[in-house]
N, C-alpha and C positions, 0 to 999 in steps of 0.2 A: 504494500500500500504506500503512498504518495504519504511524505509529511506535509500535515497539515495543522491547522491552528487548531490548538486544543479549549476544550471548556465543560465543566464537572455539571451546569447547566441546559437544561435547553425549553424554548418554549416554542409548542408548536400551535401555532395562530389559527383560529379556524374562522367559518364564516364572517366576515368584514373585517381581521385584523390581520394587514400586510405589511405591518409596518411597528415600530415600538417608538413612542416616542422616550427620550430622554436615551436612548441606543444609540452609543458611540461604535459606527462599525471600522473595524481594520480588517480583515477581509471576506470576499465570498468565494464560497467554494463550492464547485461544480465536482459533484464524486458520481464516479462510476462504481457500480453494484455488481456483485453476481445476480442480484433481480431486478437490474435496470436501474435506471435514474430516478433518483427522489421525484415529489412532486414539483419544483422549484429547486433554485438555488439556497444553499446554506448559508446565514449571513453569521462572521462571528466577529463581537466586539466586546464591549463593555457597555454592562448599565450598573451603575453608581459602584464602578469600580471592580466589578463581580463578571468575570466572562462570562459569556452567555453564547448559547448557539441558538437561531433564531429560523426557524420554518415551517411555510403558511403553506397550511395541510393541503389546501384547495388548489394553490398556485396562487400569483400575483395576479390578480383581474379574476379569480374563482373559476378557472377552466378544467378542476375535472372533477369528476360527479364521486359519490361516496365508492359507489361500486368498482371505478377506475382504479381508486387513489393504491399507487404503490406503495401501500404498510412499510411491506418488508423491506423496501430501498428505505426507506425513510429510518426505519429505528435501525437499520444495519450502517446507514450512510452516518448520523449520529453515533453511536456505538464508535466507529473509529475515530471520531472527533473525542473523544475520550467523553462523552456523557454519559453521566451517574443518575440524573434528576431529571425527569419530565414533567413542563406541566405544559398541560394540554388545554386550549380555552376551544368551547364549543359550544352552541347554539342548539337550544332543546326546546320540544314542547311540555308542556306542566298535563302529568295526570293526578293531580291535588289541588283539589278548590282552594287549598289556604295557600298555595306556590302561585305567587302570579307572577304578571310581566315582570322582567328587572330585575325580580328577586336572583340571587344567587344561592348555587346548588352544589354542595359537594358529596358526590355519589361515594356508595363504600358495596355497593353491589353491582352485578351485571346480569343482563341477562340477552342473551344470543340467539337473533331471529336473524341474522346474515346466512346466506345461502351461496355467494357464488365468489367467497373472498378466502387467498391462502392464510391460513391462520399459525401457519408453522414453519420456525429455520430446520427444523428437524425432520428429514423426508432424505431419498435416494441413499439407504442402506443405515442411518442413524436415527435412533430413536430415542426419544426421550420423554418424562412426565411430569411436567412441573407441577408445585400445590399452587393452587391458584382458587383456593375456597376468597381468600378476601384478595380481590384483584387490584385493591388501591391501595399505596402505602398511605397506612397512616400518617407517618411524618410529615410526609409532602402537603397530603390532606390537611391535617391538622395548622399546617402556613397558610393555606389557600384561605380556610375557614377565619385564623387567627387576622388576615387582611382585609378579610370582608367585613369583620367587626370593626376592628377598627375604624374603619372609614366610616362607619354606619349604614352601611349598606346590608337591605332584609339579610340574613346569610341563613341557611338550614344546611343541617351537616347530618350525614348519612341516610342515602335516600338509594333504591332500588331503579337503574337506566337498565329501560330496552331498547337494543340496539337494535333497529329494522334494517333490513336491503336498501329501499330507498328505490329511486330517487323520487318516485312517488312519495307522498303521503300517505298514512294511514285513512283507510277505511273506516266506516262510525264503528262497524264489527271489532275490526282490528285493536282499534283504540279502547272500546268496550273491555273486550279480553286480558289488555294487556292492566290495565285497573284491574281488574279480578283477580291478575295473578298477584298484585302489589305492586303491580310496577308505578313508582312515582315519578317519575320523567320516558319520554320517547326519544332519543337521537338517532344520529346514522350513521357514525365513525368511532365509537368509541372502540371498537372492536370491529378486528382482530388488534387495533394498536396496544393496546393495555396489555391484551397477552402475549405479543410479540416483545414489548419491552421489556415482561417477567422473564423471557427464556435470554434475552441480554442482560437480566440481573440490574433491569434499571431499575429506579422507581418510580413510581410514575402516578400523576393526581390530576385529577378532571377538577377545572371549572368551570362548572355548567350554569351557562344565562338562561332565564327561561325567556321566551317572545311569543309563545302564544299558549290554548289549551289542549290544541293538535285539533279534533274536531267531534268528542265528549260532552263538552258543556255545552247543553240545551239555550244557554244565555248570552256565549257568544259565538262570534262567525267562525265556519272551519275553519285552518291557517292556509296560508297565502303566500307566497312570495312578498308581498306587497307588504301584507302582516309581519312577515320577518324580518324583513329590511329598516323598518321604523323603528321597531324596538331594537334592533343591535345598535341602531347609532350610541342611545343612552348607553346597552351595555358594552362596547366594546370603548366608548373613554372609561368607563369605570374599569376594564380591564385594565386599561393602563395604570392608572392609582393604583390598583394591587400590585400587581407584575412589581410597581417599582417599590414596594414595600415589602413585599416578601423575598427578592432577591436576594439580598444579603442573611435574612434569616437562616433559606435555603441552602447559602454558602456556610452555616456555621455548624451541621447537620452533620453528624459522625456517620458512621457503619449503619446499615441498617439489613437486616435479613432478606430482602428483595435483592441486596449485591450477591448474594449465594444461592440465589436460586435455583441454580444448576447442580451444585453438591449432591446431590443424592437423587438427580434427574434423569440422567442421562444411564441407561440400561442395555446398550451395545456396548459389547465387550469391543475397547478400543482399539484392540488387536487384530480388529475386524472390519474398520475405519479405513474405508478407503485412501491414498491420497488427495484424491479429488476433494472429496467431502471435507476432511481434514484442511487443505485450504480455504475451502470455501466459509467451511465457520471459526477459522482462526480468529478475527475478532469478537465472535460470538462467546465462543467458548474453546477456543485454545490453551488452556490452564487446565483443563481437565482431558487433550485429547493426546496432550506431550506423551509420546512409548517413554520417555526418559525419565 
């Protein structure tokens, strides 16, 4: 691999934020994948002092759809940028009368209605099973949540995202169901990302805006495009007041158990590990595939 500028952060920007203000960038970095090119370019600089690596899930101008987006270039492309920490800003509908617009969400559950998305570095002769019962780190959560207060912004902390296919919207059925199971919020990218970054041992925390009720509440209109776009303006400046408050917390953030999540994952006997493979997830998990 290419040396490239390093950063123990990263935040990947979703619907409307392409940009960070108060992001001092010194470079970007165009990385080649064994799963192809990220969504965008990689921007790494400082914010208030703190490297950070910076990229917007959708692309700059939002050209590709949830179903597109190249996961695995993304948390692999990261990953060799040396990132430890993801936070992830994402755009959700509310299945809770008491979540409304604006309010901020930090999920500590998932739940997986994606159908046509790779969800694993572990495939062509290596296998592996990460725990992935709680898919959000705490720590990271716990900044997310600690910023949203702060600011005084609504914040609710530990809520149930399901994750749909997309690029449609839910159906009134859909939406119905997904309430019944608990689900308190709808998105459409949290996953496979969140479990891709468990088997890099990152860690990794959603903050989820809410912009509408998806299309449940008998009281207001289903969502819209038009519905979504209005309410991210409010939530993606408040995104930025967080972002620049929890960075440096983020940066003061020891060990946490999401860095090992591979230890006791990986069930190919390594003797068995192709080369190929064995390159291929060198910055994955090369610390566990050394014969030496």
């Amino acid at each position: 691999m290419p040396n490239h500028p390093q950063a123990e952060i990263a935040i990947i920007g979703g619907s409307g934020l392409y940009e960070i203000q108060g992001f001092s960038e010194s470079a970007v970095v165009d990385i080649d994948t064994p799963y192809g090119k990220p969504s965008d370019v990689i921007t790494v600089g400082e914010l208030l002092d703190v490297p950070v690596a910076f990229l917007p899930r959708h692309g700059r101008g939002h050209r590709v759809s949830p179903t597109e987006l190249p996961f695995r270039a993304n948390i692999y492309a990261l990953k060799t940028l040396g990132v430890k920490q993801i936070v992830s800003v994402s755009a959700v509908g509310s299945g809770d009368v008491s979540v409304v617009s604006s309010d901020l969400v930090v999920p500590d559950q998932l739940i997986d209605r994606t159908r046509f998305r790779d969800s694993t570095f572990f495939e062509g002769g290596v296998v592996a099973h990460i725990t992935f019962a709680d898919p959000f780190c705490p720590a990271v959560s716990n900044a997310i949540a600690a910023g949203g207060d702060g600011q005084g912004i609504p914040t609710h902390e530990g809520a149930t995202l399901v994750v749909m296919e997309g690029p449609a919207f839910s159906t009134r059925a859909e939406s119905e169901m997904y309430r019944s199971w608990g689900g308190d919020l709808i998105g459409m990218t949290a996953l496979p990302e969140a479990k891709l970054a468990r088997e890099a041992e990152m860690c990794y925390g959603t903050m989820a805006w809410v912009t509408d009720y998806d299309c449940w509440h008998p009281d207001h209109a289903a969502v819209t495009v038009d519905m979504v776009v209005e309410n991210l303006i409010a939530n993606i400046a408040n995104s930025r007041i967080i972002l620049r408050q929890i960075v440096p917390a983020l940066a003061q953030l020891g060990p946490c158990d999401c860095q090992t999540a591979l230890a006791n994952a990986i069930i190919t006997d390594k003797y068995h590990i192709s080369d190929e493979a064995r390159r291929r997830l060198e910055p994955i998990a090369g610390k566990y595939l050394n014969l030496r």
